[in-house]
C-alpha positions as CSV (number, residue, x, y, z in Angstrom):
1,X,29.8,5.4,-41.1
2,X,29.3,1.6,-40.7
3,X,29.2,-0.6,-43.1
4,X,25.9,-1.6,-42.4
5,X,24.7,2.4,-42.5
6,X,26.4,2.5,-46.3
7,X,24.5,-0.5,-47.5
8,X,21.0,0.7,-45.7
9,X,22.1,4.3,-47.1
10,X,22.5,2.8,-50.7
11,X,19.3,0.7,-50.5
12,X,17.0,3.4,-48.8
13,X,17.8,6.1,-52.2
14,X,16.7,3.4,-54.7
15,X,14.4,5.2,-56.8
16,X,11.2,2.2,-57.2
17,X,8.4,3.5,-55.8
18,X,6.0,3.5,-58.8
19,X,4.5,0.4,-58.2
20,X,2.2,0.5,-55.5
21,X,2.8,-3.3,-54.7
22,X,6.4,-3.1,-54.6
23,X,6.0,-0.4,-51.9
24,X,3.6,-2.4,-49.8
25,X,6.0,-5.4,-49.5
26,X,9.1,-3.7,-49.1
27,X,6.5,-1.6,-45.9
28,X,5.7,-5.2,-45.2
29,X,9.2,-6.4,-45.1
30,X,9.7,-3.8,-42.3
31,X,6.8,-4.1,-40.4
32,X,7.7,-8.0,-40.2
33,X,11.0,-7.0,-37.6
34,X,11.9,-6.5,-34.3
35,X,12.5,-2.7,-34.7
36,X,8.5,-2.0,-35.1
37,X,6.2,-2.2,-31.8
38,X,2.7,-2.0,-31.0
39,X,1.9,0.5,-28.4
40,X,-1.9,1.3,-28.0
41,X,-3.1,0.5,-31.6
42,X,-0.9,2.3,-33.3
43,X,2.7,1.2,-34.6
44,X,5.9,2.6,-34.1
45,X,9.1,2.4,-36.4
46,X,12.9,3.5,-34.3
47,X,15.9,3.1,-36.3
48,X,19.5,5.2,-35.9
49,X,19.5,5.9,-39.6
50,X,17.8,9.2,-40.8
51,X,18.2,7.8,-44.6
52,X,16.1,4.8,-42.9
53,X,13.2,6.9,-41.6
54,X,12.9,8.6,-44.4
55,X,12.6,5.8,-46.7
56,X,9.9,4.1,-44.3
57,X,8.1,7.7,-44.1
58,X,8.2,7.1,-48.1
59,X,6.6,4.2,-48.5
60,X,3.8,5.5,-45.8
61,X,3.2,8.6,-48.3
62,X,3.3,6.2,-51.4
63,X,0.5,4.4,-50.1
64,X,-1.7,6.8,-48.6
65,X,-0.6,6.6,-45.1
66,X,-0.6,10.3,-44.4
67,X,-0.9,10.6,-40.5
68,X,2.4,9.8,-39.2
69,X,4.5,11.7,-37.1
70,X,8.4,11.5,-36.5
71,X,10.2,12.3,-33.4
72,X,13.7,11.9,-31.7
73,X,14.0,9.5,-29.0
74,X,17.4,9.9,-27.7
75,X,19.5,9.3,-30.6
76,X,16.8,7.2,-32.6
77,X,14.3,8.8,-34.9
78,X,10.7,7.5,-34.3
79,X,7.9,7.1,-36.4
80,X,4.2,6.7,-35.2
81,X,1.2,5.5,-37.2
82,X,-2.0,4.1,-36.6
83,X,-2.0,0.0,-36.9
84,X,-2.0,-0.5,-40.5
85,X,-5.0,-2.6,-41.5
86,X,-3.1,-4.8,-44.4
87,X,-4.8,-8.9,-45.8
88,X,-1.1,-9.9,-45.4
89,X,-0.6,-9.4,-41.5
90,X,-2.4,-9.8,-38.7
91,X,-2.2,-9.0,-34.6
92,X,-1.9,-11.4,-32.0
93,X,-0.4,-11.0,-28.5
94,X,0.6,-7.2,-28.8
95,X,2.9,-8.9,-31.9
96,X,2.8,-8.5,-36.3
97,X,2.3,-12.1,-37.8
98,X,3.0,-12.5,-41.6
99,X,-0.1,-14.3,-43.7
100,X,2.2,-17.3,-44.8
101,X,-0.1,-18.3,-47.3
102,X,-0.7,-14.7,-48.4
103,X,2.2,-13.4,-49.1
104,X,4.1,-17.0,-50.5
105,X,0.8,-16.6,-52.9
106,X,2.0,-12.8,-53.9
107,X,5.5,-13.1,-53.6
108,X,5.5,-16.4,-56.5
109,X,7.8,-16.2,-58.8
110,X,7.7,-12.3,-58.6
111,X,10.7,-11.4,-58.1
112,X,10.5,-7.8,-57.5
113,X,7.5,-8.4,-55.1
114,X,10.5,-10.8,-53.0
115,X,13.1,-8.1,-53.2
116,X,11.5,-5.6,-51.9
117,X,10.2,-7.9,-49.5
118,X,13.3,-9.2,-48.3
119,X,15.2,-5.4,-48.6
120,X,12.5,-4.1,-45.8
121,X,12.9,-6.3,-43.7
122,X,16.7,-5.9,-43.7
123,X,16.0,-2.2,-43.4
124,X,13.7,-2.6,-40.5
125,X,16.4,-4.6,-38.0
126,X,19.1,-5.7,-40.2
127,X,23.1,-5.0,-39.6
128,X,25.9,-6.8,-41.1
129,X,29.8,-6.5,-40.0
130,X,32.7,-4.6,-41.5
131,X,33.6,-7.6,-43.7
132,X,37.3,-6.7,-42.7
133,X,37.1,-7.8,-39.5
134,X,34.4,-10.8,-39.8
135,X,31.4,-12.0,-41.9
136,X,27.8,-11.6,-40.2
137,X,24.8,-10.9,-41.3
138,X,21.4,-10.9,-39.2
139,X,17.5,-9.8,-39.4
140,X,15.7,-9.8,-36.3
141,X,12.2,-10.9,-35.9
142,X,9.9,-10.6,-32.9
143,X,8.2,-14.0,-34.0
144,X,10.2,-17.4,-35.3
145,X,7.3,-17.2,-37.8
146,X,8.4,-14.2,-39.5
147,X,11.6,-15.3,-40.0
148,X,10.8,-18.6,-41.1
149,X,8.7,-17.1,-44.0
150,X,11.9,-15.2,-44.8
151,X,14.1,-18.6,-44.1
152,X,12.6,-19.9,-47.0
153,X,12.3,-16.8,-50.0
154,X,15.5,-16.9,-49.1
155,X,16.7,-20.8,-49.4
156,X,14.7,-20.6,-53.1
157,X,17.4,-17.8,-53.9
158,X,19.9,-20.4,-53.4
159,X,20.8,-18.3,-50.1
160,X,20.8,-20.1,-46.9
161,X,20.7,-18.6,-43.4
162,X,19.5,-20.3,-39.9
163,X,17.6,-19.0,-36.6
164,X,18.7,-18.5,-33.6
165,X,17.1,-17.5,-30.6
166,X,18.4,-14.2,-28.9
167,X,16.1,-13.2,-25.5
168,X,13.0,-12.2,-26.8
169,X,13.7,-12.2,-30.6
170,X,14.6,-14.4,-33.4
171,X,17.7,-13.4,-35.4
172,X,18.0,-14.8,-38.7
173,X,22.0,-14.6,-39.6
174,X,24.1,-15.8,-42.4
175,X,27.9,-16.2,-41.8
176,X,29.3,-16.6,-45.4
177,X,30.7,-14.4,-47.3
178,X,29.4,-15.4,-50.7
179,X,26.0,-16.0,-49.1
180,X,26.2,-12.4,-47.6
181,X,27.5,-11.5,-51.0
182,X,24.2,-12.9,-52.7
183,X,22.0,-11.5,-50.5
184,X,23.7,-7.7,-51.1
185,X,23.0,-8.7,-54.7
186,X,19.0,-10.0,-53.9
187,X,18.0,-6.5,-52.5
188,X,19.7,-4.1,-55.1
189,X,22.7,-3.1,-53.0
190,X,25.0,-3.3,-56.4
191,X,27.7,-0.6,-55.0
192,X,27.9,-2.3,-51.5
193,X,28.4,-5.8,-53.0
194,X,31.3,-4.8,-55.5
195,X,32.7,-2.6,-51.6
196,X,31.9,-6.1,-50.2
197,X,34.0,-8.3,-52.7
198,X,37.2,-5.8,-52.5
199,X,37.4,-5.9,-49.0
200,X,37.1,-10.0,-49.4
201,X,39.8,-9.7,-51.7
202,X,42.4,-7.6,-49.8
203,X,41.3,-10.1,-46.6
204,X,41.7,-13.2,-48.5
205,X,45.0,-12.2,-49.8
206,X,46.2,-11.1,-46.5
207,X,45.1,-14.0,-44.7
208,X,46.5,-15.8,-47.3
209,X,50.0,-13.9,-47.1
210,X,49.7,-14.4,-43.0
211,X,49.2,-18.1,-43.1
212,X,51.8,-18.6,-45.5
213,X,54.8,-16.5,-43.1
214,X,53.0,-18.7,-40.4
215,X,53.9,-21.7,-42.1
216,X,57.5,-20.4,-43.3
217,X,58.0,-19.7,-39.3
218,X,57.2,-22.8,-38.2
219,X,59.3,-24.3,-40.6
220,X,62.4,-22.4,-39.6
221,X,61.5,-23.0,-35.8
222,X,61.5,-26.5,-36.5
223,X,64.7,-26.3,-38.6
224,X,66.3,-24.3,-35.8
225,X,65.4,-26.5,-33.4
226,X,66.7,-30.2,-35.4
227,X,70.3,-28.0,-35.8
228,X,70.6,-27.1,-32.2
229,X,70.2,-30.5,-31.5
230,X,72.5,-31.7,-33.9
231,X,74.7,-29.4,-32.9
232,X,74.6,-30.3,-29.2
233,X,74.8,-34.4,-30.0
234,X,78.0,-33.4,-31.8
235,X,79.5,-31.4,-29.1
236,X,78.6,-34.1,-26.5
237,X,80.8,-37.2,-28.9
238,X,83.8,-34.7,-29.3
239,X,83.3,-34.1,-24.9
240,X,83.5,-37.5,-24.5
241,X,86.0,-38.7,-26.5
242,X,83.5,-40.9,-29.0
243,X,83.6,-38.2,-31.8
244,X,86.8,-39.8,-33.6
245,X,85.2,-43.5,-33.9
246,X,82.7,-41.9,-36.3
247,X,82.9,-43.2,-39.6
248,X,84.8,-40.5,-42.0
249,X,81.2,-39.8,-43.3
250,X,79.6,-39.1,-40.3
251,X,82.8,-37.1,-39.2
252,X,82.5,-35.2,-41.9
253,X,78.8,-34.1,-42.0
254,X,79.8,-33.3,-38.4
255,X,82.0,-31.0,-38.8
256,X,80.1,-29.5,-41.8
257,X,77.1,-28.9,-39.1
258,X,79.4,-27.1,-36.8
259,X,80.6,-25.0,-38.9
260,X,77.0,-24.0,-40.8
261,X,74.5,-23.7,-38.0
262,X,71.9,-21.9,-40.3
263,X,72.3,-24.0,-43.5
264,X,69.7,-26.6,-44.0
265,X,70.0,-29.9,-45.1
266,X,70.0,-29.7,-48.8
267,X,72.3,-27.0,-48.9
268,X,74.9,-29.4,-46.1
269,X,74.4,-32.0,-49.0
270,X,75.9,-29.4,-51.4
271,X,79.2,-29.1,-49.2
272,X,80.3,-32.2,-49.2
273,X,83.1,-33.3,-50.7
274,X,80.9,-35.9,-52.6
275,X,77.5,-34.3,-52.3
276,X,74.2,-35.9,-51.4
277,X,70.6,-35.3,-50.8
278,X,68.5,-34.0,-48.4
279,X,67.5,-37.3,-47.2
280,X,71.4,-39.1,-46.9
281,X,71.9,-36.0,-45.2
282,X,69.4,-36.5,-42.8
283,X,70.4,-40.6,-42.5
284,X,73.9,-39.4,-41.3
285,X,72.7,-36.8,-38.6
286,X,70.2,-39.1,-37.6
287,X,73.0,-41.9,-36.7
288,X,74.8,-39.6,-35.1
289,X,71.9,-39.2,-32.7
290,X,71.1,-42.5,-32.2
291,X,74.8,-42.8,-31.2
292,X,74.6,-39.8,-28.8
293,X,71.6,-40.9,-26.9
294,X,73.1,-44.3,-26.5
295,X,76.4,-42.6,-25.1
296,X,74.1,-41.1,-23.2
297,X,72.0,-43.9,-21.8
298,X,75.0,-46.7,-21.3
C-alpha cells in the first residue's frame, strides 16, 4: 500500500460523524475536487480506495442522502447521487463552485468545521509521495477558485502551498516536509505524521551520512591528485639533473614525498627531522613546483 492509501486509510476510519456540520464540510471538502463530476444532474465520486468510498458513502447516510449507488468502473469504485442542493456551492458550466463568503463565514475560527473541510478535500483528489523518495503533496481542483479558498484556510494555519495549473485542473501542492508535516497534523492523520517524521529522520540522517562520504571523497581525490603531482615534479628535477641544487629542505621534503605517496601534509610535517606544519609543508612543495614548471618552460 502507498503511502498516500495509509494516510487516506487512517483519516477515512476517524470516528466524528456526530455532528452534522462536521459531516457536511468534510462532504463539501470533497465535492470541492477534481475526482467528483457532473454528468446529467447527478454527481459522481471515483476514487481507487474502497476505505475512500466508504467514508464518502458515510457522510451521504449521515446527512440524509440515501439514494446513491456504488459501482466498479474498471479498478475504481464509483458513486452516483443526485446533484446535492447545499447554500455553500453552486453549478456553473457543468462545474462545483465553493460560496467564498459562505463557507469563510462558517468555517471562522471553527476549527473543526476547517479540518474537516480541508481532510475532504484531500480525500477527494489528494496524494502525497513516499517521503523516502521525495516530498509532494497536491489537491486537485477543477476550478482555481476552489483551491484558492483552500490556499488561504490553509496560509491562516501557518501552512503555505501554491497553484499550479495542470491541463484542465488546478493542483494545489506543498513541497516541504514540515509543511507536509503540518498539514498531516491539520486533518487528524496523528499515526501518519509520527510514519512521516521517521522516515524524515532515517532520510535526513542518510543524506546527511552521504554528503559527508561525498565530501570526504572529494577531499582524498583532491589530495591524490596534489601528491601525484608532487610526485611527478620531483621525478622530472631528479631526470634532469636539477634535483641536487635543492636546498637540503626542499631535498628533504622531496624525498619524504617519494617515499609516502598516501600521507598527507600534516602527517609529512611529522617526519621530518625538524617537523613543521601543514602549511611550511605545503610552502616547500609548492617551491618545488614553481621550480619544475620553470625547468619546464626555459
Amino acid at each position: 500500500m502507498s503511502f498516500s492509501s495509509e494516510v487516506k486509510e487512517e483519516i477515512s476510519k476517524l470516528s466524528n460523524l456526530a455532528n452534522k456540520e462536521v459531516v457536511k464540510y468534510e462532504l463539501l471538502g470533497y465535492v470541492a475536487t477534481n475526482h467528483v463530476n457532473i454528468e446529467k444532474n447527478k454527481l459522481k465520486f471515483s476514487t481507487e480506495n474502497e476505505y475512500n468510498i466508504n467514508r464518502f458513502g458515510k457522510l451521504l447516510s449521515n446527512l440524509n442522502y440515501a439514494n446513491y449507488e456504488i459501482e466498479m468502473v474498471g479498478k475504481n469504485f464509483c458513486i452516483t447521487i443526485p446533484a446535492l442542493q447545499l447554500d455553500e456551492i453552486e453549478y456553473k458550466e457543468n462545474k462545483i463552485f465553493l460560496k467564498e463568503n459562505v463557507i469563510k463565514k462558517a468555517l471562522n475560527d471553527n476549527d473543526m468545521l476547517t479540518k474537516a473541510f480541508v481532510r475532504g478535500a484531500f480525500l477527494g483528489s489528494g496524494s502525497i509521495t513516499n517521503p523516502k523518495n521525495t516530498y509532494h503533496l497536491e489537491i486537485l481542483f477543477k476550478t482555481k477558485e476552489n483551491a484558492q479558498i483552500v490556499l488561504e484556510i490553509l496560509k491562516n494555519y501557518q501552512i503555505f502551498t501554491k497553484i499550479l495549473k495542470k491541463k484542465n485542473d488546478y493542483s494545489l501542492y506543498i513541497k516541504d516536509g514540515d509543511e507536509i508535516a503540518n498539514f498531516l497534523a491539520l486533518i487528524q492523520a496523528n499515526k501518519s505524521v509520527l510514519s512521516f517524521e521517521d522516515i524524515r529522520v532515517l532520510r535526513d540522517i542518510r543524506n546527511h551520512v552521504n554528503r559527508k562520504v561525498n565530501c570526504e571523497t572529494a577531499n582524498l581525490s583532491k589530495t591524490v591528485n596534489a601528491a601525484v603531482k608532487q610526485i611527478e615534479d620531483i621525478n622530472y628535477l631528479q631526470e634532469i639533473g636539477e634535483f641536487k641544487h635543492l636546498s637540503t629542505a626542499l631535498q628533504e621534503i622531496a624525498v619524504l614525498r617519494l617515499e609516502n605517496p598516501d600521507s598527507s601534509l600534516q602527517e609529512l610535517g611529522k617526519l621530518l627531522k625538524t617537523p613543521i606544519g601543514k602549511s611550511g609543508v605545503n610552502h616547500r612543495l609548492k617551491a618545488i613546483q614553481k621550480i619544475a614548471e620553470e625547468k619546464r618552460n626555459s
